[in-house]
N, C-alpha and C positions, 0 to 999 in steps of 0.2 A: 773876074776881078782878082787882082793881087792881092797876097796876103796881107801885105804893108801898104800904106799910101802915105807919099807923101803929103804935108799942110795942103798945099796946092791943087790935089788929087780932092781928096776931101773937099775944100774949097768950089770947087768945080761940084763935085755931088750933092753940094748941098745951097749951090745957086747963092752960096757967099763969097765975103773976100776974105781971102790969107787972116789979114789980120785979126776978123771976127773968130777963125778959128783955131788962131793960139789965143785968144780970151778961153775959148772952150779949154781950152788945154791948161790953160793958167787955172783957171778958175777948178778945174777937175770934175768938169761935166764930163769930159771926151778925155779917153786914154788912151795916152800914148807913151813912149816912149823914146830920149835920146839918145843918139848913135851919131859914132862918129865926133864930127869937130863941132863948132859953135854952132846954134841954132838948127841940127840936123835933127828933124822928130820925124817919128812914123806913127802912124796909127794903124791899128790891124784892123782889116775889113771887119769882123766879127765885134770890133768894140763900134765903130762908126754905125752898124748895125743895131747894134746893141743902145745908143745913143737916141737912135731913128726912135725906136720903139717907145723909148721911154719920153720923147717929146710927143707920138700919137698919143701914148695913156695918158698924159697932163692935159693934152689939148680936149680930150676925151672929157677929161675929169673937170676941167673949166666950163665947158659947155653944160652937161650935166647939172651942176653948180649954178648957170645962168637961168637954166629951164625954171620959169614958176611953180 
């Protein structure tokens, strides 16, 4: 995997669309960075990584939470 991904790239990795993934971006779930002209972002493998994980530990911690 490349260091950088584009929205798109991401998008694709994560079985969503573009747009759900500058929510992440806006919202500052998912870091990235702009480059370049208008609407050019990247995200670096190690944060989309870094994102993964932290939606398994919530998913982790709701379930948990649900257990009787």
């Amino acid at each position: 995997m490349a260091r950088f991904l584009t929205l798109a790239d991401v998008a694709e990795e994560l079985a969503v669309s573009v747009a759900q993934v500058r929510v992440l971006v806006r919202t500052g779930e998912l870091a990235a960075i702009q480059v370049g002209g208008r609407n050019q972002w990247r995200v670096e493998a190690a944060a989309l990584e870094d994102y993964i994980q932290r939606q398994y530990a919530r998913t982790r911690a709701r379930i948990e939470a649900e257990r009787p």
